[in-house]
C-alpha positions in Angstrom: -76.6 -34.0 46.0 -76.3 -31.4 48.7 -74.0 -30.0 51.3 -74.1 -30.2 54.9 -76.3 -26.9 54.6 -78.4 -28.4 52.6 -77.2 -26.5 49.4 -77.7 -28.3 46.0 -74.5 -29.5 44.8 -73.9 -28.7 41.0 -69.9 -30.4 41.0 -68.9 -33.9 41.8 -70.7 -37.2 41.5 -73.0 -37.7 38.3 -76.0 -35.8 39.1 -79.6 -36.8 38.5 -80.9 -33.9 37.0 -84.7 -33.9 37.5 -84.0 -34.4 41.0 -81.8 -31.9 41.0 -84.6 -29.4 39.2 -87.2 -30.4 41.3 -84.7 -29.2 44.5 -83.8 -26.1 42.9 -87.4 -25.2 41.9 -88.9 -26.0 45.3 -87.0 -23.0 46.8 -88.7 -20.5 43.8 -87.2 -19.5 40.1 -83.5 -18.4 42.0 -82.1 -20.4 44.3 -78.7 -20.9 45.7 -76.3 -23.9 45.1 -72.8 -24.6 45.1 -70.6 -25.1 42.3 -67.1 -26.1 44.1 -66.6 -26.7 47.2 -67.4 -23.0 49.3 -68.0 -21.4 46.1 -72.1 -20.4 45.8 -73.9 -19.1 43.4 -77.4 -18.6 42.5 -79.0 -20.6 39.6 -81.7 -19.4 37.9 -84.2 -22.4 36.9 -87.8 -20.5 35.9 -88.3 -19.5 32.4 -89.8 -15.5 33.0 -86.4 -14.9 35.6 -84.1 -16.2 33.2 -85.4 -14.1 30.4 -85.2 -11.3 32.7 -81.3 -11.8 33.7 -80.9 -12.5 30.1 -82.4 -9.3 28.4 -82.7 -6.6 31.0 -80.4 -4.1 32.2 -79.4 -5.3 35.7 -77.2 -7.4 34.7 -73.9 -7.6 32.9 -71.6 -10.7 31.6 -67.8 -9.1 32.8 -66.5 -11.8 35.4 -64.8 -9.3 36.7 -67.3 -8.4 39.2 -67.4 -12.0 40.8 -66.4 -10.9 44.9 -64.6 -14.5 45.1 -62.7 -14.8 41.8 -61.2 -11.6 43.1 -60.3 -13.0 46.8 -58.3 -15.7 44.7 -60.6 -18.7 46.5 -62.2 -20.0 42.8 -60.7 -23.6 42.2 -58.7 -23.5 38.7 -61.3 -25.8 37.3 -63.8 -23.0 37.0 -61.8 -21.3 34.5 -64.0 -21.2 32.0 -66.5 -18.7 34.4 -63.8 -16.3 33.7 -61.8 -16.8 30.3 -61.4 -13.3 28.5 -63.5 -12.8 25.3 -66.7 -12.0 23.3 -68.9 -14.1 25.8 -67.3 -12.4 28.8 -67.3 -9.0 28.0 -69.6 -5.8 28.1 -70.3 -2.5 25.9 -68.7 -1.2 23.1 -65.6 -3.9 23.9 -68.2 -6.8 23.4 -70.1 -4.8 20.0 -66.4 -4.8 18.6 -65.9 -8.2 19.3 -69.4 -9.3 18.3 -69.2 -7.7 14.9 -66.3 -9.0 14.3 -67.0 -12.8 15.0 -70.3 -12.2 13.5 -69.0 -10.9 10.2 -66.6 -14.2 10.3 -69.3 -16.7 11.4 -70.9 -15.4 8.1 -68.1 -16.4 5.9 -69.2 -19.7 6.9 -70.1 -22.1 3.9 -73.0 -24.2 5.9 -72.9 -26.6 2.5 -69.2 -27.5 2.9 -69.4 -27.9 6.3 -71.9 -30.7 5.9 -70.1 -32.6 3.9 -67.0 -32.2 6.4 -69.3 -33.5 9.0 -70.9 -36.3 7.0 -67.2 -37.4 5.6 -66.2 -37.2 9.4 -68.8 -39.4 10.6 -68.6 -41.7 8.2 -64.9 -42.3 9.1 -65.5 -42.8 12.8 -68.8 -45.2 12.0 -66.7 -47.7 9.5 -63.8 -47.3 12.1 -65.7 -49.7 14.1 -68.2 -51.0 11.9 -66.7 -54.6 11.9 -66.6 -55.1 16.0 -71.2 -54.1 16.3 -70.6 -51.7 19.0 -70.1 -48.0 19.6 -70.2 -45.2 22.4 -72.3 -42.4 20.4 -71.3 -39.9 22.9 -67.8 -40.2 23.9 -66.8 -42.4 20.4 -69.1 -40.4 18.2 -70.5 -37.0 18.8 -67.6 -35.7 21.0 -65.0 -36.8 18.2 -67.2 -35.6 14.9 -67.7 -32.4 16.7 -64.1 -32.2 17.2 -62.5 -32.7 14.2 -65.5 -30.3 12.7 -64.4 -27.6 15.1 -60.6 -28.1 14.7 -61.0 -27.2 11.2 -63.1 -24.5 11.6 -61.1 -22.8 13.7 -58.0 -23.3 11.4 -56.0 -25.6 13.3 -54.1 -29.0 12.0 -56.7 -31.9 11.9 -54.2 -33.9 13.9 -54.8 -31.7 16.6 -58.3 -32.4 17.0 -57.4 -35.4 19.4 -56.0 -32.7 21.6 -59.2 -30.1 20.9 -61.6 -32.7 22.1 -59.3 -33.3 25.3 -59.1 -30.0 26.3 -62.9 -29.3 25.3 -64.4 -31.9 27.7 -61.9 -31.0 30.7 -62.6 -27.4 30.5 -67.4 -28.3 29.8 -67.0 -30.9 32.9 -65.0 -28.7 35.4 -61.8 -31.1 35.8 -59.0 -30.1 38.1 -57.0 -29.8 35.3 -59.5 -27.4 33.4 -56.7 -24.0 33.7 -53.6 -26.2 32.1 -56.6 -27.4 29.3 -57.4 -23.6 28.6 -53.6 -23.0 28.5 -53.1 -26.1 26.0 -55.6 -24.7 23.3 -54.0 -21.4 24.0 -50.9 -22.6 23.0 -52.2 -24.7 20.1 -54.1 -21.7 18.5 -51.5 -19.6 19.0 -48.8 -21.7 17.1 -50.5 -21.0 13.9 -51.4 -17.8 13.8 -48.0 -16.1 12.1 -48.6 -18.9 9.6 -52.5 -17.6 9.1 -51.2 -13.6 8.4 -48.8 -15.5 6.1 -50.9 -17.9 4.5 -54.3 -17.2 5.0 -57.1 -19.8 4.7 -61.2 -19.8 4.5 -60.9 -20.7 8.3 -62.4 -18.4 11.5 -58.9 -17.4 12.5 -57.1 -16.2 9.1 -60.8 -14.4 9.2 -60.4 -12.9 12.2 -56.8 -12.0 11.7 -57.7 -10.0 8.4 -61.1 -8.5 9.9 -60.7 -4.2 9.8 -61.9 -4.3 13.8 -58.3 -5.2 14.3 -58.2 -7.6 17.1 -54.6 -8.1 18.7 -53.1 -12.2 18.6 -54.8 -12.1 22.0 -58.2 -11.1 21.2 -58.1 -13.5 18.2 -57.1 -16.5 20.6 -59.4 -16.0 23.0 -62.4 -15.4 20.5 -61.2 -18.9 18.8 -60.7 -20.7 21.5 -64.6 -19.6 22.6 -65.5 -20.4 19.5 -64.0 -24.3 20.3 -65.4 -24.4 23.6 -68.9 -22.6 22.9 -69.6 -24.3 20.2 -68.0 -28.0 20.4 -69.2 -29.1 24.0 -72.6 -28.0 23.8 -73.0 -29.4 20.0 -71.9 -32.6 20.8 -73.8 -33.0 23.9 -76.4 -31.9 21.2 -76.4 -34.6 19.2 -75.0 -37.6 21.9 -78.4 -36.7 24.0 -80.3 -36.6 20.9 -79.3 -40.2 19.7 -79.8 -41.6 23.2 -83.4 -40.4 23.2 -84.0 -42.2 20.1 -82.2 -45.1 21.1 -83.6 -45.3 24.5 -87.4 -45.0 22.6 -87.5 -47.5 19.9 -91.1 -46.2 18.8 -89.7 -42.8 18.7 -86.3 -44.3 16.6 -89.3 -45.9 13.8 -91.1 -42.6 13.7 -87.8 -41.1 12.8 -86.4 -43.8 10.6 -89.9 -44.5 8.9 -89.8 -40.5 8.1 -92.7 -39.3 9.9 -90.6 -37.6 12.7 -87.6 -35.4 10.9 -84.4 -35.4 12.2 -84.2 -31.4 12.7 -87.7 -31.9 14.8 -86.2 -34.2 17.0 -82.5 -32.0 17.1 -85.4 -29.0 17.9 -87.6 -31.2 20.7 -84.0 -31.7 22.3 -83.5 -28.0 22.7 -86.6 -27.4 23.8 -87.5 -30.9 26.6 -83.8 -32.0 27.2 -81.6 -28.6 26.7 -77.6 -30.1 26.7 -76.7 -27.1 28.2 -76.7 -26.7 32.0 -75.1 -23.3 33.7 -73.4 -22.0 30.5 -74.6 -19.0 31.1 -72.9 -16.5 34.1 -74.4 -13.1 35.2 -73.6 -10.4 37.7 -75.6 -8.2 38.9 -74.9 -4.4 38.3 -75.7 -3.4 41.5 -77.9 -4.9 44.9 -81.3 -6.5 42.9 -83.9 -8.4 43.7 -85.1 -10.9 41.3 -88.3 -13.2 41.9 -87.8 -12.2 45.7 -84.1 -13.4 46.4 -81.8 -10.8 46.9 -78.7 -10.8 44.6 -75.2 -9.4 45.5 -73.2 -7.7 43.0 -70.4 -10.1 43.6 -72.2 -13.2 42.8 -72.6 -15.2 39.5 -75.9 -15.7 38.8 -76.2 -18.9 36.6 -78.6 -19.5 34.2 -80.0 -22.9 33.9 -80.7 -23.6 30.7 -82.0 -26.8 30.9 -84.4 -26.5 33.9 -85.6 -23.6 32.1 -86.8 -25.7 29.3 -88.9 -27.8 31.5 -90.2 -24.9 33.6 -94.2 -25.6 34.0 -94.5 -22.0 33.4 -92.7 -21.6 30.4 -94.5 -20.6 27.2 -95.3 -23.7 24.7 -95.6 -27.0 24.7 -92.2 -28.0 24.3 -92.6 -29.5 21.2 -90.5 -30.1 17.9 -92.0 -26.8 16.5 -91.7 -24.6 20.1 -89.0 -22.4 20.3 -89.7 -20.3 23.3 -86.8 -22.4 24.3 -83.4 -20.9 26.1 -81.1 -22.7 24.5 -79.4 -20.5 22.5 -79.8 -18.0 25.2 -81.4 -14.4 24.4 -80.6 -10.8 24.3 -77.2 -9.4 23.4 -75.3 -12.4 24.4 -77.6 -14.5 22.3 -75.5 -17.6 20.7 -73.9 -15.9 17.4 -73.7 -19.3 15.5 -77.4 -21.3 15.5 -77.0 -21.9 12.0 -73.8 -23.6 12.2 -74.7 -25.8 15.5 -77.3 -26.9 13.5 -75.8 -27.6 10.8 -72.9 -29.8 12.6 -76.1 -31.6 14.7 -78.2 -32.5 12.1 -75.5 -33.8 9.6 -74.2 -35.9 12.5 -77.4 -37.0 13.8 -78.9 -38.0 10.2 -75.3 -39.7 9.4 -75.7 -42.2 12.3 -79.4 -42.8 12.0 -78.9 -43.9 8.2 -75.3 -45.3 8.7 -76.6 -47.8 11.9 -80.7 -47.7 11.6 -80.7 -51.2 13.3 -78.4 -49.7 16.2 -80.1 -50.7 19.8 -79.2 -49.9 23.0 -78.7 -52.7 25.9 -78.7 -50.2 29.0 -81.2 -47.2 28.4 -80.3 -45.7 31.6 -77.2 -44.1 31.5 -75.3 -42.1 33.6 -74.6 -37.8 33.1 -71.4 -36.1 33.1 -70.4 -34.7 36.4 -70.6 -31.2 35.1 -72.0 -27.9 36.0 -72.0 -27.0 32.7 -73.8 -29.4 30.3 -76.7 -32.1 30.7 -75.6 -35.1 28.4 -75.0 -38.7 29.2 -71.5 -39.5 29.6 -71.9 -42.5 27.7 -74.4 -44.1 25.1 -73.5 -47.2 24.4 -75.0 -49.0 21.2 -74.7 -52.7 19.1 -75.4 -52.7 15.7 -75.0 -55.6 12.9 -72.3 -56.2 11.3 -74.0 -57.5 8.0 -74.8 -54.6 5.1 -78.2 -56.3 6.3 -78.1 -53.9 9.2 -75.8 -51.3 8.4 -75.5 -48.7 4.7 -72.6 -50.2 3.0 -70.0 -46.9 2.7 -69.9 -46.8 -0.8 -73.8 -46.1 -1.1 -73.1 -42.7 0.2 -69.6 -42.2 -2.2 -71.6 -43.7 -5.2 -74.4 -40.6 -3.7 -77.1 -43.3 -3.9 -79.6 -43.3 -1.0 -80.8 -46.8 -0.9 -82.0 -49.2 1.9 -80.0 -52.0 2.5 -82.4 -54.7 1.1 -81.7 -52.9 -2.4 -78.3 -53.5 -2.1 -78.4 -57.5 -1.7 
């Protein structure tokens, strides 16, 4: 978990992440740690500094003023501290670029992309429904999120194989994270002269015909962030959601009996369990000081999303109905698109509690993705029955009844 100097590791083997909190934290709110071998940075894991990076005026988001991305020494597989775009940009270029996506992300119909999600899930649940068994992270929430994303974005859904791919090489910091960035550049970029030509109600014909008037570039990178931003933390989302309901049976009841909804548990994981690690890079403008560690202009400063949310200083309780939560960031750079990560969670959440309400889970312990970048189990393995005894029958939901098996016997 640490190098020979004693630095936390944040790359490699799975990591256990409270011990990994509880290291970080016992050298104050900012401490240093390594992401790659060589290449430090400081992580920011108390709730009052983070806000402070987050919202005040030291700081700024252009990776452009990281000292060792400029040396050339940054392995390829940190790419994605330093792809162009909206969540790496400053000033007047990142209010253009804001509006812009902002003005498309509102063109969003929340209602149809519901259904997309539910119709998706239900696909991938009766795809296995005959063998019992079923990975809700790597099976499930990854693949849902995917083919979601891949048609929001506008791309063919039989590219969303290929999204998913790229997505989870680029969140977990693989070697071959630069040739993934360059494989969705290529694929959003193969259908953009077919988008001016034939637009559709998708983000890129949207972007395309916005009067900011981004160049083919600007559009593929803000597309391309809009994949990565908003698939790999929404399906660790919902895969660490289920497994906290599958690894608490009394908790799984509540929700199933009704008296825990599934937006207050989607909300309590934000808030206890945050599926976002170091998402978030800074640099300082100049030589600061923050919390008493000194901070080089030249250094990312990451924010730790997740060991904010369990900070013992933090504001609230941490509870379903808390949201002094970090999750979706804050200040300028806030996250643009809560409503839709929402929406994609909680349809995909509710469609696997109700499709699979018997589902348990023989190993509750379960290993984390060796990522920097997000806090989700790499795998959540579940049985189910087989019967319609344990499992909604498909046409239940095409028939738009809502019945409990019993009824349908």
């Amino acid at each position: 978990m640490t190098t020979s100097a004693g630095v936390p590791r944040l790359h490699g083997t799975a990591l256990d992440e409270q011990d990994l909190y509880a290291h970080l934290r016992s050298q104050g709110p900012v401490a240093w740690a390594e992401i790659a071998d060589g290449i430090h940075v400081l992580v920011v894991t108390g709730w009052q500094a983070a806000r402070e990076v987050l919202t005040g005026p030291s700081f700024r988001k252009d990776p452009g003023h990281w000292e060792a991305l400029n040396r050339g020494v940054v392995p390829s597989r940190l790419t994605y501290l330093a792809t162009p775009g909206l969540h790496h940009s400053d000033g007047e270029r990142h209010e253009r670029l804001r509006r812009a996506v902002g003005d498309c992300l509102a063109s969003v119909n929340l209602h149809a992309v519901r259904e997309t999600v539910q119709r998706h899930a239900r696909d991938l649940i009766e795809d296995v429904a005959e063998r019992g068994h079923l990975d809700l992270m790597a099976e499930y929430a990854d693949r849902v999120v995917a083919r979601t994303m891949t048609g929001l974005a506008g791309l063919p859904p039989e590219q969303a194989d290929r999204v998913r791919a790229a997505t989870d090489r680029l969140a977990d910091a693989q070697p071959d994270a630069t040739t993934a960035w360059w494989d969705l550049y290529g694929m959003v970029q193969e259908v953009l002269d077919e988008k001016r030509e034939h637009p559709s109600r998708d983000f890129a014909s949207w972007l395309l015909a916005h009067p900011a008037g981004l160049s083919d570039d600007e559009v593929c990178h803000q597309v391309i962030a809009l994949i990565i931003l908003g698939a790999a933390p929404t399906a660790a989302w919902i895969g660490t959601t289920l497994h906290a309901l599958v690894a608490d049976p009394a908790y799984a009841t509540r929700l199933i009996g009704g008296s825990v909804t599934v937006r207050a548990a989607l909300t309590e994981t934000l808030s206890r369990r945050c599926p976002a690690a170091t998402m978030s890079a800074y640099y300082a403008v100049s030589p600061t000081v923050l919390h008493g560690v000194h901070v080089p202009p030249g250094i990312p400063v990451l924010i730790h999303h997740a060991a904010t949310g369990v900070d013992p200083h933090r504001p609230g309780d941490g509870g379903a109905h808390d949201r002094s939560h970090l999750a979706w960031s804050a200040g300028v750079h806030q996250c643009p698109a809560p409503g839709l990560a929402t929406t994609i969670a909680e349809a995909a959440t509710e469609t696997a509690v109700d499709m699979l309400w018997d589902l348990t889970a023989p190993i509750t312990a379960v290993a984390r993705r060796p990522s920097p970048f997000r806090a989700c189990p790499a795998h959540v393995g579940v049985l189910f029955s087989t019967t319609r005894k344990g499992r909604r029958n498909l046409s239940t939901w095409r028939d738009g009844r809502d019945v409990r098996p019993s009824d349908e016997e």
